[in-house]
C-alpha positions as CSV (number, residue, x, y, z in Angstrom):
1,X,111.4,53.8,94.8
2,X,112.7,53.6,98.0
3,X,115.2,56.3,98.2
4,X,112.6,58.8,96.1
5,X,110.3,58.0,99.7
6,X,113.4,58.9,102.0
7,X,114.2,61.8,99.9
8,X,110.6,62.9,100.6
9,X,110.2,62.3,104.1
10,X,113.4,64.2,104.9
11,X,111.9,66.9,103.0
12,X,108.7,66.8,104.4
13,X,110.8,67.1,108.0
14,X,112.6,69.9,107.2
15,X,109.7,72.3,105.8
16,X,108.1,71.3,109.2
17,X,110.3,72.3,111.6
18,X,110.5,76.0,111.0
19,X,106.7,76.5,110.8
20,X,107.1,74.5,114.7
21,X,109.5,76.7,115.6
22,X,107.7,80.0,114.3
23,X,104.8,79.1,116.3
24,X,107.0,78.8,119.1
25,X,108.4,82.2,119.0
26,X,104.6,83.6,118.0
27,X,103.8,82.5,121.4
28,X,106.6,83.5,123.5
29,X,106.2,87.2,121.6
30,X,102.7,87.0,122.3
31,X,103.2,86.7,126.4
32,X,105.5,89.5,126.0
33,X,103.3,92.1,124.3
34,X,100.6,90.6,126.8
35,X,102.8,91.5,129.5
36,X,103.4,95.2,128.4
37,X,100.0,95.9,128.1
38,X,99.6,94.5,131.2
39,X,101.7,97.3,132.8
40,X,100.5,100.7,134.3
41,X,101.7,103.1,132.6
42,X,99.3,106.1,132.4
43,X,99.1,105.6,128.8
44,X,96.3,104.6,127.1
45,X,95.9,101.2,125.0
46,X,95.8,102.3,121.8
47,X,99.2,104.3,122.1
48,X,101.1,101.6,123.9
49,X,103.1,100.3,120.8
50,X,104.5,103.7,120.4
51,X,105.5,105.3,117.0
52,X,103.1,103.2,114.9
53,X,100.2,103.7,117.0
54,X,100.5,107.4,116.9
55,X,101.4,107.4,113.3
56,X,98.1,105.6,112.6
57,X,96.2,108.1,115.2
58,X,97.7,110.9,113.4
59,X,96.9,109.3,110.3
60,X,93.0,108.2,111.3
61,X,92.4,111.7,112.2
62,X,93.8,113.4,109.0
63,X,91.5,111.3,106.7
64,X,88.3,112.1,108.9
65,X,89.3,116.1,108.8
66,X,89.8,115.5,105.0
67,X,86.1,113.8,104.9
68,X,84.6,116.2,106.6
69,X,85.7,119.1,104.9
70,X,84.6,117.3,101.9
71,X,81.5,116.5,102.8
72,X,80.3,119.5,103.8
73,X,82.0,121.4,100.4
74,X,79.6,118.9,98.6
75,X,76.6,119.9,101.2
76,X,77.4,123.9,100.8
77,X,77.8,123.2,97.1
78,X,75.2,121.7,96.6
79,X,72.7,124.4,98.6
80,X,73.7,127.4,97.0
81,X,74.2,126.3,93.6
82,X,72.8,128.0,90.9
83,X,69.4,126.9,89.4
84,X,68.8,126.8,85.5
C-alpha cells in the first residue's frame, strides 16, 4: 500500500513540473512580445507579428470582397428578376 502511495506521489510530481515550467516560459514570452510592441516602429499594431498578420489581413479582406460581391449578385438578382 505503501509503495503504490510513493509510486503516486512521484507521479503526481513529475506531471507537475512541466506545466510550472510552461508557465514560466509563457510569461517570460509574454514580456518579450510586450516589449516589441512596445517599440516605435512606424508600423501599425495589427502588422507587428509580420507574415501571419498580413496573411490574415490579406485573408480578412478577400472574404469581405467575396461577400460583397455576393450580396449584391443576390440584391441585383433579386430586382430584375423575372415575374410569373
Amino acid at each position: 500500500m505503501m509503495s503504490k502511495m510513493l509510486a503516486l506521489h512521484a507521479i503526481s510530481k513529475q506531471a507537475t513540473k512541466p506545466v510550472f515550467q510552461q508557465t514560466i516560459i509563457k510569461r517570460f514570452l509574454k514580456k518579450e512580445v510586450q516589449q516589441r510592441y512596445a517599440q516605435d516602429e512606424n508600423i501599425p499594431v495589427h502588422l507587428k507579428r509580420g507574415f501571419s498578420d498580413k496573411a490574415l489581413l490579406f485573408l480578412t479582406a478577400a472574404l469581405t470582397a467575396v461577400g460583397v460581391v455576393s450580396g449584391m449578385y443576390t440584391l441585383i438578382g433579386m430586382a430584375f428578376s423575372s415575374k410569373k
